[in-house]
TIMARLO-705770 format. One record per residue: residue in three letters; x, y, z of N, C-alpha, C, O in turn. Coordinates in steps of 0.05 Angstrom, whole numbers, padded with zeros to 5 digits, always signed. Layout:
<atoms>
ALAXYZXYZXYZXYZ ...
</atoms>
This chain:
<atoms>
UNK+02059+02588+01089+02066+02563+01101+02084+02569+01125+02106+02580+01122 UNK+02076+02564+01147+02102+02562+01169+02106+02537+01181+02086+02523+01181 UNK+02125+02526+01193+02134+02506+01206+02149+02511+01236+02165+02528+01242 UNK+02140+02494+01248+02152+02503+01282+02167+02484+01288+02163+02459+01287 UNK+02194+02500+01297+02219+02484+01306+02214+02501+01333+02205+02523+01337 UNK+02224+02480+01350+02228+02475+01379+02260+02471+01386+02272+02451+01378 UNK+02270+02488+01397+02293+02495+01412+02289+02500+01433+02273+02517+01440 UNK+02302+02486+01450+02304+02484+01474+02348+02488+01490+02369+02475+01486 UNK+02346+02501+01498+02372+02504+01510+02374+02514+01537+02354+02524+01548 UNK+02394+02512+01549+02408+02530+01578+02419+02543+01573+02434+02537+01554 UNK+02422+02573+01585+02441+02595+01591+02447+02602+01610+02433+02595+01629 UNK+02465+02616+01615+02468+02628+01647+02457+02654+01642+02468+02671+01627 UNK+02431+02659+01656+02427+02677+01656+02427+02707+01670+02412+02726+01666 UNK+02452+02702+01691+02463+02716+01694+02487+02726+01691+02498+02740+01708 UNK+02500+02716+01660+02517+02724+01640+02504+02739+01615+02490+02730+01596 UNK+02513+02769+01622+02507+02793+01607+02500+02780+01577+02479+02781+01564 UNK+02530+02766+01569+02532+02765+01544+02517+02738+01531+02513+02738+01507 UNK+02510+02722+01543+02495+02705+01546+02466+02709+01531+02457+02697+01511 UNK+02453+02731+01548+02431+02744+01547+02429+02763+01525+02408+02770+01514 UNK+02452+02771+01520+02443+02798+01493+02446+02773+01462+02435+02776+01440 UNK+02463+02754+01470+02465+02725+01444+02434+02720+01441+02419+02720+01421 UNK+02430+02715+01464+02397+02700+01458+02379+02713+01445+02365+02704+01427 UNK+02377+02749+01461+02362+02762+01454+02367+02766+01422+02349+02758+01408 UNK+02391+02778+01408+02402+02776+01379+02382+02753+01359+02365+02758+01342 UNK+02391+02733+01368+02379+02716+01363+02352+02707+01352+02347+02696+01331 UNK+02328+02719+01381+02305+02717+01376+02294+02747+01351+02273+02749+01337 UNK+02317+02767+01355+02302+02786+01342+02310+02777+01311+02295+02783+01292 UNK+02334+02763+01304+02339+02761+01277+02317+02737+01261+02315+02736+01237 UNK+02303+02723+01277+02284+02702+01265+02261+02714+01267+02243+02701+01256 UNK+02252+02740+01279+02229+02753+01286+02207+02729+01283+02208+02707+01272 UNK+02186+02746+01299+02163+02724+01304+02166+02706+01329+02149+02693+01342 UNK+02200+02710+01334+02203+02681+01359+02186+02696+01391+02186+02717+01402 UNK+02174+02673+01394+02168+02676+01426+02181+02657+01449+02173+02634+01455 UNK+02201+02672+01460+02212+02660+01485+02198+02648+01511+02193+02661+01531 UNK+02194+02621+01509+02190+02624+01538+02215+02614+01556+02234+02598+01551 UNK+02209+02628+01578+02225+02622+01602+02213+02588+01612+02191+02577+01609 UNK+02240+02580+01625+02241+02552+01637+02258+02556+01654+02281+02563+01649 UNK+02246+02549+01684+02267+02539+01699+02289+02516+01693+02278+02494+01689 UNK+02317+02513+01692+02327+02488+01683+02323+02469+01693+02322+02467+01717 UNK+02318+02450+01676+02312+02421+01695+02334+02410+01714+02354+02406+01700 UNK+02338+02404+01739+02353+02398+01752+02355+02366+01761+02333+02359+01770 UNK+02373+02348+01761+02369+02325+01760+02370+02319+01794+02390+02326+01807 UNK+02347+02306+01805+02343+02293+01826+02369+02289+01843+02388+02275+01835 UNK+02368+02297+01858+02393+02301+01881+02392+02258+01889+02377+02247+01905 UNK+02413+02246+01874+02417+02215+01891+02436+02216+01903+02454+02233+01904 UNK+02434+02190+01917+02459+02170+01926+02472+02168+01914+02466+02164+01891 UNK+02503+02170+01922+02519+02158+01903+02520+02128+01906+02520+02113+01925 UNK+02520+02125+01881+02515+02091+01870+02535+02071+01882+02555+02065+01869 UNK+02530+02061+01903+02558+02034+01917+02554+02013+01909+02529+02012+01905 UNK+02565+01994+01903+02571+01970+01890+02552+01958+01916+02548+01969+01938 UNK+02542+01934+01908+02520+01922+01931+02541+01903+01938+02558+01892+01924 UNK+02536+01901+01970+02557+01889+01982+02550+01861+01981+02527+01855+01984 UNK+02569+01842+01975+02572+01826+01969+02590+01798+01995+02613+01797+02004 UNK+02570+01783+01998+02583+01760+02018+02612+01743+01999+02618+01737+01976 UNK+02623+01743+02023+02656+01730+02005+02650+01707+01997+02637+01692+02013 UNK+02655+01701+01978+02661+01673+01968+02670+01652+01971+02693+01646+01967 UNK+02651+01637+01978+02662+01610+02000+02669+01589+01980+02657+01589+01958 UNK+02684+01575+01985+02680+01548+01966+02660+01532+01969+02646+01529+01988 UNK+02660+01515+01938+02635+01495+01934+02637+01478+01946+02657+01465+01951 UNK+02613+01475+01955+02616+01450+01970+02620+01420+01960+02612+01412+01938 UNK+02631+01406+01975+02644+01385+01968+02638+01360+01981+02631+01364+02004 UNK+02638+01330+01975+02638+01322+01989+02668+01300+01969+02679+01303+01948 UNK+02670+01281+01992+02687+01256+01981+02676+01233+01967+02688+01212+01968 UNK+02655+01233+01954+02639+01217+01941+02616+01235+01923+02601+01254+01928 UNK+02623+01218+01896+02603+01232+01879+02573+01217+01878+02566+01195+01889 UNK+02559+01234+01864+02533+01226+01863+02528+01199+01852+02509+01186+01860 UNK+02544+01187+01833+02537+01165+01823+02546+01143+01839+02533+01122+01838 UNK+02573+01146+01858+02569+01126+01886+02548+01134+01902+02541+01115+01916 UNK+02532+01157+01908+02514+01152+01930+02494+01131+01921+02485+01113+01935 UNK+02484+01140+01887+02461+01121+01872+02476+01091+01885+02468+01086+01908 UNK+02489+01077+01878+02508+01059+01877+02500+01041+01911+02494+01017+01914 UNK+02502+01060+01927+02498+01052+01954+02469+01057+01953+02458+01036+01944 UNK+02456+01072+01956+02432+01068+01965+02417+01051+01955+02403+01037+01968 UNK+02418+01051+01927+02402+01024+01908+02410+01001+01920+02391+00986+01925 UNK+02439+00987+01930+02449+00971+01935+02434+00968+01972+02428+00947+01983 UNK+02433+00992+01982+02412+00990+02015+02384+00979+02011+02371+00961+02023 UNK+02377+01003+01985+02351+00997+01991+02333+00975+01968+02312+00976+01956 UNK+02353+00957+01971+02343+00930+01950+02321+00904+01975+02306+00886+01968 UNK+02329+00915+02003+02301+00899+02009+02280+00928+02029+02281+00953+02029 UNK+02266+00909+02040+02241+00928+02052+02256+00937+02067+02270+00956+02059 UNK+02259+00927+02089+02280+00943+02115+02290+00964+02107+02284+00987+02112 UNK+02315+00947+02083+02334+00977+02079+02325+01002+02065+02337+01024+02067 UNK+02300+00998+02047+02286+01016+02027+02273+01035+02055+02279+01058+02056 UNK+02253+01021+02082+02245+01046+02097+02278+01066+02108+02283+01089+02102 UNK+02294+01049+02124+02314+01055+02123+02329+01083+02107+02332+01105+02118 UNK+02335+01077+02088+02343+01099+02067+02321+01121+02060+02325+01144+02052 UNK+02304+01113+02064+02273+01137+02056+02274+01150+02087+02258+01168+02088 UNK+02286+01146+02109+02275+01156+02132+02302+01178+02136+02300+01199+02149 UNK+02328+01169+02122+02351+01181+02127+02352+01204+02102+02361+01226+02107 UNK+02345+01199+02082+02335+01218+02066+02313+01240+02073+02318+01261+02062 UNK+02293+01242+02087+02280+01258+02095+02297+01273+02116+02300+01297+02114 UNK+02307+01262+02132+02325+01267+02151+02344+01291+02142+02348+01311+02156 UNK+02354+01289+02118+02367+01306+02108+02358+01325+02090+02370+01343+02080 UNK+02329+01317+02088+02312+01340+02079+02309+01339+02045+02310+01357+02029 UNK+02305+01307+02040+02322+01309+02015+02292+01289+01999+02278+01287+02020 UNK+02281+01280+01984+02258+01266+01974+02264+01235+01966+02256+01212+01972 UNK+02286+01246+01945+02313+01226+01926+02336+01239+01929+02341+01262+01938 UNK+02355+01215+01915+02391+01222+01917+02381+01241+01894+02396+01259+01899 UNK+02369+01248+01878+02375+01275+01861+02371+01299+01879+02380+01320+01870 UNK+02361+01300+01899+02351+01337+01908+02367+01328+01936+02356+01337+01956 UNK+02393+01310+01942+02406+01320+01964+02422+01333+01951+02427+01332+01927 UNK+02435+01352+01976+02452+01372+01973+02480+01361+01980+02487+01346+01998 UNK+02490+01371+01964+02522+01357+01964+02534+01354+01985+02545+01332+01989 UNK+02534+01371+02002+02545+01374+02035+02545+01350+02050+02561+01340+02066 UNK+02514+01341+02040+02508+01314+02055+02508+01290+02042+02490+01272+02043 UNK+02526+01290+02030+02535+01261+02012+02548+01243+02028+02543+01218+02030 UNK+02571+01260+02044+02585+01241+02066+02572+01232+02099+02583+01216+02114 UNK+02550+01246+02104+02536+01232+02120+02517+01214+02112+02512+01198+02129 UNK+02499+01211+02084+02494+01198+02079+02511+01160+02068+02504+01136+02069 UNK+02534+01175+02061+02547+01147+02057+02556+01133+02084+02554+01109+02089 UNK+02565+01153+02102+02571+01134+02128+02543+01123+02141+02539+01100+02149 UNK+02532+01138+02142+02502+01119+02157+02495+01094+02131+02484+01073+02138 UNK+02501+01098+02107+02493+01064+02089+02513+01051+02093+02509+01029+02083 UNK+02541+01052+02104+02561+01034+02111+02558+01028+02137+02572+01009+02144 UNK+02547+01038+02152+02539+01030+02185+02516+01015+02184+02511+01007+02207 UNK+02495+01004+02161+02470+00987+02171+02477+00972+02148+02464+00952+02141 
</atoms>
């Protein structure tokens, strides 16, 4: 019955004593066959930099929350006029409904529904 174990190691092999350990070695298990391996050498990288990162601005804000914009615009666009009105200033801002405007533009939207 034999069984094969796999050893794998590094030496310097240009340390004398290094080399007569290994050799010792292979002759006391007899039967061993050495092979040679270049050492694996790990891929020459980059050193790893933190990804640069834009500073941190504050959130944007406006002076009116979303449930006054609902508030005004329902209250604009309760006849025809004001409903194209508010649908034309909403596109304007790139927006469909008061849910997908962007906060930034809360206070231009409230001053243009207090101006008509």
């Amino acid at each position: 019955m034999s069984i094969l174990i796999k050893i794998e190691f590094v030496f310097d092999v240009s340390n004398q004593e290094h080399q007569a350990a290994v050799l010792q070695l292979f002759d006391s298990l007899g039967g061993v066959t050495p092979i040679s391996k270049e050492p694996k050498t790990e891929p020459e990288t980059e050193p790893k930099t933190e990804p640069e990162t834009e500073p941190k601005t504050e959130p944007k804000k406006s002076k009116y929350a979303i449930e006054q914009v609902r508030v005004l615009v329902t209250e604009k666009a309760s006849t025809t006029e004001g409903r194209i009105l508010v649908k034309n200033k909403l596109t304007e801002l790139g927006a469909s409904n008061v849910s997908s405007l962007e906060v930034e533009t809360f206070d231009e939207l409230m001053d243009y529904l207090n101006s008509i």
